[in-house]
ROKOLPA-791621 format. One record per residue (C-alpha): x, y negated, z negated. Coordinates in Angstrom, 1 decimal, m for minus. Layout:
N
xx: X&yy: Y&zz: Z;
...
***
This chain:
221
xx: m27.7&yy: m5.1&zz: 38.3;
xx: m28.7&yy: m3.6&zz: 35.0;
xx: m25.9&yy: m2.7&zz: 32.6;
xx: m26.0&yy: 0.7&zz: 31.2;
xx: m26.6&yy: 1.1&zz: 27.8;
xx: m23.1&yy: 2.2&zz: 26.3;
xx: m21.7&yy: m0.9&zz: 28.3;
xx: m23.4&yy: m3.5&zz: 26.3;
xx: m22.6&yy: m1.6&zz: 23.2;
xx: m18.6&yy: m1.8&zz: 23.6;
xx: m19.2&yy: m5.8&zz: 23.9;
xx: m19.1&yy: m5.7&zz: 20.1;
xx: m17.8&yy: m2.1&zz: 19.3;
xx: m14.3&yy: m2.0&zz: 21.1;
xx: m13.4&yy: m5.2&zz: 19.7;
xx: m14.5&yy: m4.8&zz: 16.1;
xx: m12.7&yy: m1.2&zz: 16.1;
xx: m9.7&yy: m3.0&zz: 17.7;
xx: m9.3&yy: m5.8&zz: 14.8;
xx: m10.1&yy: m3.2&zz: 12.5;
xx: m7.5&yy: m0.7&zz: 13.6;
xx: m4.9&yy: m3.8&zz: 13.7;
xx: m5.7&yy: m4.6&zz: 10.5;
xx: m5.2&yy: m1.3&zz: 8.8;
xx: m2.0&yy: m1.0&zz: 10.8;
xx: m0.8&yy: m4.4&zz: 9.4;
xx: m1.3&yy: m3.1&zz: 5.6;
xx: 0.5&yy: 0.5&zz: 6.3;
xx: 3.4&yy: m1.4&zz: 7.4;
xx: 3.7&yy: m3.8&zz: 3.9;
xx: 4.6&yy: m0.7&zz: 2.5;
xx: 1.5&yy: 0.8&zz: 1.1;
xx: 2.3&yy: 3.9&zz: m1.6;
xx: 0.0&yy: 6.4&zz: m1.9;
xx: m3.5&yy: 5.7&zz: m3.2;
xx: m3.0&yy: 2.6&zz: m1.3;
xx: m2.8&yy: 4.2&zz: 1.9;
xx: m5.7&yy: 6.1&zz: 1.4;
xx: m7.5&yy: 3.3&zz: 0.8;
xx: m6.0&yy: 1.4&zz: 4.3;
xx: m7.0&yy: 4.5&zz: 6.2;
xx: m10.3&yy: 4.8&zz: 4.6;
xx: m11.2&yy: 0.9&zz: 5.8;
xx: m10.8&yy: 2.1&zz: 9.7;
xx: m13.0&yy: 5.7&zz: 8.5;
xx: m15.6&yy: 3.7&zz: 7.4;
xx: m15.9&yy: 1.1&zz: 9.7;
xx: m15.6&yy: 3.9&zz: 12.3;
xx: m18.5&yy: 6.0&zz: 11.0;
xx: m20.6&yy: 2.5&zz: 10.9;
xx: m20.3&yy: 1.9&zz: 14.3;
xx: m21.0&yy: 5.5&zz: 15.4;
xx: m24.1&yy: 6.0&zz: 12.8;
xx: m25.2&yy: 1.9&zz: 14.3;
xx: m25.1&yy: 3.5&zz: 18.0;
xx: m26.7&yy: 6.7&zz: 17.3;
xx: m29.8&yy: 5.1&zz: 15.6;
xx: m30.2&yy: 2.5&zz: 18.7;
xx: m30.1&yy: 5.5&zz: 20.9;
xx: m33.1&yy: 7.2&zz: 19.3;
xx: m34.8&yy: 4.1&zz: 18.1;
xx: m34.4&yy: 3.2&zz: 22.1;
xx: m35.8&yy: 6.7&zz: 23.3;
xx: m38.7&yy: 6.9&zz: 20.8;
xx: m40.2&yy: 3.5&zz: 21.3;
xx: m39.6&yy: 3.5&zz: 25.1;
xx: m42.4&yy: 1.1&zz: 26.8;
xx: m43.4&yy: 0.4&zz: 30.1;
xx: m42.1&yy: m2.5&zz: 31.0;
xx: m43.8&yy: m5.8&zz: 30.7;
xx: m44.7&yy: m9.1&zz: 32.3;
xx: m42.4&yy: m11.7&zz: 31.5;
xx: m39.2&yy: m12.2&zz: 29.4;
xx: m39.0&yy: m11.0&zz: 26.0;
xx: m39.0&yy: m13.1&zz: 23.3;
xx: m36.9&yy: m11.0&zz: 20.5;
xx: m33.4&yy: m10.8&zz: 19.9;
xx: m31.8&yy: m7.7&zz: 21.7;
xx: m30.7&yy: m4.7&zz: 19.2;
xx: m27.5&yy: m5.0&zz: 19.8;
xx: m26.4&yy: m8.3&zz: 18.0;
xx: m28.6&yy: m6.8&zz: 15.0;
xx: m26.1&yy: m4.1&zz: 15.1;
xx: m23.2&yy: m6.3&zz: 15.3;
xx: m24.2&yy: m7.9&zz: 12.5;
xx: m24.6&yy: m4.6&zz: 10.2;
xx: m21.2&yy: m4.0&zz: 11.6;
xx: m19.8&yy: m7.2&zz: 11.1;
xx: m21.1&yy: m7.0&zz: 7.2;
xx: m19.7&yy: m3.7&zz: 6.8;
xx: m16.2&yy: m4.9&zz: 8.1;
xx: m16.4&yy: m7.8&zz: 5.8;
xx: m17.4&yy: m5.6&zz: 2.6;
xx: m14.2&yy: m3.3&zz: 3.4;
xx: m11.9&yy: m6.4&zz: 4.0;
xx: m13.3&yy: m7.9&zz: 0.0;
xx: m12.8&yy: m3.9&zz: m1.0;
xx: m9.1&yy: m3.9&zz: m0.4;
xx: m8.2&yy: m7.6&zz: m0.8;
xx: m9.7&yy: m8.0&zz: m4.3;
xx: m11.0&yy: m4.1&zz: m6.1;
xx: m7.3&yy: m2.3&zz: m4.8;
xx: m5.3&yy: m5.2&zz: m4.0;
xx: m2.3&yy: m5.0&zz: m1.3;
xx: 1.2&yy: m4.0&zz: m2.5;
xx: 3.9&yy: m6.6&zz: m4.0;
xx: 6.8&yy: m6.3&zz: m2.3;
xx: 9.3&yy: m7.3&zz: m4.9;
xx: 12.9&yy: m6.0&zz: m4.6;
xx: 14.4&yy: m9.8&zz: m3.9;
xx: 13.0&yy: m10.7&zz: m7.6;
xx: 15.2&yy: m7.5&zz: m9.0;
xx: 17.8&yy: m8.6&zz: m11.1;
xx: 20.4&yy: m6.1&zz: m12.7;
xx: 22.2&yy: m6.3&zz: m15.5;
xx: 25.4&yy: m4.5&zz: m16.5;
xx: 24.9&yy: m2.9&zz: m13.2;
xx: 28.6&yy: m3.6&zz: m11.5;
xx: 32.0&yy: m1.1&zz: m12.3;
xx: 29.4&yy: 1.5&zz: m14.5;
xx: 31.3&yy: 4.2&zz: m15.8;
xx: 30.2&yy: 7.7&zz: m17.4;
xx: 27.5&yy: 7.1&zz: m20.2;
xx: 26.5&yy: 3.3&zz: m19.8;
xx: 23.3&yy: 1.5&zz: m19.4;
xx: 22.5&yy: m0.9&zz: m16.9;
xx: 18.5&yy: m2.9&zz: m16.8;
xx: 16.3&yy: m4.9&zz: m15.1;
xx: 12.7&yy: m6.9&zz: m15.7;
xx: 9.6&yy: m6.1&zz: m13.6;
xx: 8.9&yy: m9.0&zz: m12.3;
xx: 5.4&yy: m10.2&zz: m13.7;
xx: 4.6&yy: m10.8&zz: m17.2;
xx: 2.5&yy: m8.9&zz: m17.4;
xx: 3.2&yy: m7.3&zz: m13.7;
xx: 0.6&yy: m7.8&zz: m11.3;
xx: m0.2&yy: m3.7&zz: m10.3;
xx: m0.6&yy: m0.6&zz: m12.4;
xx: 2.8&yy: 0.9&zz: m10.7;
xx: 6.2&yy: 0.4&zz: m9.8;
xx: 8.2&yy: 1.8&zz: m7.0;
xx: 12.0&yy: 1.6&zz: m6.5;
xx: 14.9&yy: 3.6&zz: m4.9;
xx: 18.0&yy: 2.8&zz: m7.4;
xx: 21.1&yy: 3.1&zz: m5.6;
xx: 24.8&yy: 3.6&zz: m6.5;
xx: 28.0&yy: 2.4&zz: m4.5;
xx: 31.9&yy: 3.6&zz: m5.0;
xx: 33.2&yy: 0.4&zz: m6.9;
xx: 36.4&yy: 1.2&zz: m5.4;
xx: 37.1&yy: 1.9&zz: m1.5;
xx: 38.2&yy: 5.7&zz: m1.9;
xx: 36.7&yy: 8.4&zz: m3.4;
xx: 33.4&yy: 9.6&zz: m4.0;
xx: 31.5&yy: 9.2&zz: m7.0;
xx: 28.1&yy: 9.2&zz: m6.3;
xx: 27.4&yy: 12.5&zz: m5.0;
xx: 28.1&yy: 14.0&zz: m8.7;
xx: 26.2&yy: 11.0&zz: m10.4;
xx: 23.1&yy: 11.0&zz: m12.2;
xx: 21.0&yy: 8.5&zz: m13.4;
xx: 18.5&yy: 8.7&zz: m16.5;
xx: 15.3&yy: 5.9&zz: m16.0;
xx: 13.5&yy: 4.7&zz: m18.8;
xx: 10.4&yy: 2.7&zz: m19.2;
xx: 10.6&yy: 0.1&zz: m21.7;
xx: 6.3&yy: m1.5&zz: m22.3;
xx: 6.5&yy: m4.2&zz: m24.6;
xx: 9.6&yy: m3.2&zz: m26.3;
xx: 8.1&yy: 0.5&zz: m26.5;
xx: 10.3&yy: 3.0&zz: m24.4;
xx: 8.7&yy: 5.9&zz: m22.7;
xx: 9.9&yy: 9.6&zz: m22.4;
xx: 13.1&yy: 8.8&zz: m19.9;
xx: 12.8&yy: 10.3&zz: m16.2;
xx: 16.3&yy: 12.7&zz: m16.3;
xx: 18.5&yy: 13.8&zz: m13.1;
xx: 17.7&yy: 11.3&zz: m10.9;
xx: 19.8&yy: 11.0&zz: m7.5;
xx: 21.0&yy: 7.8&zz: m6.1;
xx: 18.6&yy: 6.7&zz: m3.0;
xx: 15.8&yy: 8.5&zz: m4.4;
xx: 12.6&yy: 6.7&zz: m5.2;
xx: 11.5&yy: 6.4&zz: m8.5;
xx: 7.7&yy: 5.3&zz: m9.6;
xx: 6.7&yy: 4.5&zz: m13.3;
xx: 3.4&yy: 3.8&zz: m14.5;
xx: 3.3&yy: 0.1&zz: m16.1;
xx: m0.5&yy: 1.1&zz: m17.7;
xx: m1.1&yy: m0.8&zz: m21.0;
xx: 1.7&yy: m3.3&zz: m20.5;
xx: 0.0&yy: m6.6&zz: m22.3;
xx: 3.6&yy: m8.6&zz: m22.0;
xx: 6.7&yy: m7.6&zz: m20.1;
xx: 7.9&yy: m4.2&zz: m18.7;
xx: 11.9&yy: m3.6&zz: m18.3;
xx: 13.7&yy: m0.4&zz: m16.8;
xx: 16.3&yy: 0.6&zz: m18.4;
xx: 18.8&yy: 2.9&zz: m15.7;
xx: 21.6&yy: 4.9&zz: m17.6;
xx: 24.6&yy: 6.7&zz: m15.6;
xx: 26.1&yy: 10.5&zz: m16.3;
xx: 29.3&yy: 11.0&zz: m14.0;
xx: 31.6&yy: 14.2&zz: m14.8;
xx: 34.8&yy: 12.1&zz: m13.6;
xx: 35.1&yy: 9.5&zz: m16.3;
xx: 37.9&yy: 7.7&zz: m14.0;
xx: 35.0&yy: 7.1&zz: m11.3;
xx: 33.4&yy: 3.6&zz: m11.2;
xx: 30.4&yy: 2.4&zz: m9.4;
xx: 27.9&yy: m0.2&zz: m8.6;
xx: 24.0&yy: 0.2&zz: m9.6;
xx: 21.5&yy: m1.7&zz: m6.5;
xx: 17.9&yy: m1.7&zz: m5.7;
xx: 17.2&yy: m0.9&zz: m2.4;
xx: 13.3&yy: m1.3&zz: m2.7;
xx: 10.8&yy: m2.4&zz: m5.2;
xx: 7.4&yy: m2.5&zz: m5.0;
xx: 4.9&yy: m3.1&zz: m7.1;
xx: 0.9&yy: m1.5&zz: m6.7;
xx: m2.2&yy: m0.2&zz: m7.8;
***
């Protein structure tokens, strides 16, 4: 028995769109900020509107040139390996797209090292490098966040913190009133050497103490 038409098509389609949706699920969850996801989601759009644009010109090409049928078996290849192989191409060109032109993200919050940042008080600076000199993405994403030194009280709720770039010993406009556990992205364009981020603390109690962590730090384009 014959197969329909559509059936022979899903022999490459389904598992094409399958490894492509895997794969775009797989980036979303390194962590992907937001151009990057964009770019993740538009790898399955694209690959999607391949496959449906592949399928409707077989269709027509199929209807157009129907023939009677002939004598014989035929001697050239069936359509629908040509199509798989457009497909196939197009995967591969969105696969070198986001692996090499946008890059995946950097997951670097282990490679975060403070300093100064333990028993802050009112009105001092803690720091840290970003890792990478210079660092591998245009962007940096973290979420700073503060801890009671001691085990009563609560001083974080009233705390502020102030973030400033520092490009190649150059310091950028500072980022004021930021909350602990809030993310915090910078913009590491034109760094040629080293990047640090310098985080300084404004607490109305000057008898409160606390701790300075990061939480998350990404790095991407």
């Amino acid at each position: 028995m014959k197969r329909p038409w559509w059936a022979i098509q899903l022999l490459w389609a389904a598992p094409l769109l399958l490894g492509v949706s895997a794969f775009v699920v797989w980036l979303l969850l390194l962590g992907n900020k937001g151009q990057g996801i964009a770019d993740a989601v538009s790898v399955l759009v694209g690959t999607v509107s391949l496959v449906v644009t592949v399928l409707g010109l077989q269709r027509t090409t199929a209807r157009t040139n129907a023939e009677p049928p002939r004598r014989g078996p035929r001697k050239t290849a069936p359509r629908w390996m040509f199509a798989a192989a457009m497909a196939a191409i197009g995967a591969i060109a969105g696969l070198f797209f986001w692996l090499v032109v946008v890059k995946p993200d950097v997951p670097v919050t282990d490679l975060v090292e403070i300093s100064n940042g333990e028993r802050m008080t009112d009105g001092e600076q803690a720091s840290f490098g970003v890792p990478g000199k210079p660092p591998e993405r245009r962007y940096l994403f973290f979420t700073p966040t503060l801890v009671n030194h001691e085990s009563v009280g609560d001083c974080v709720g009233s705390a502020r913190l102030a973030i400033t770039l520092v490009r190649d010993g150059r310091k950028d406009p500072p980022l004021e009133e930021r909350l602990s556990g809030r993310e915090v992205r910078l913009d590491l364009g034109g760094t040629t050497r080293e990047a640090r981020v310098l985080v300084t603390l404004t607490i109305p109690d000057e008898a409160c103490a606390v701790d300075l962590g990061v939480t998350e730090a990404v790095l991407y384009n």
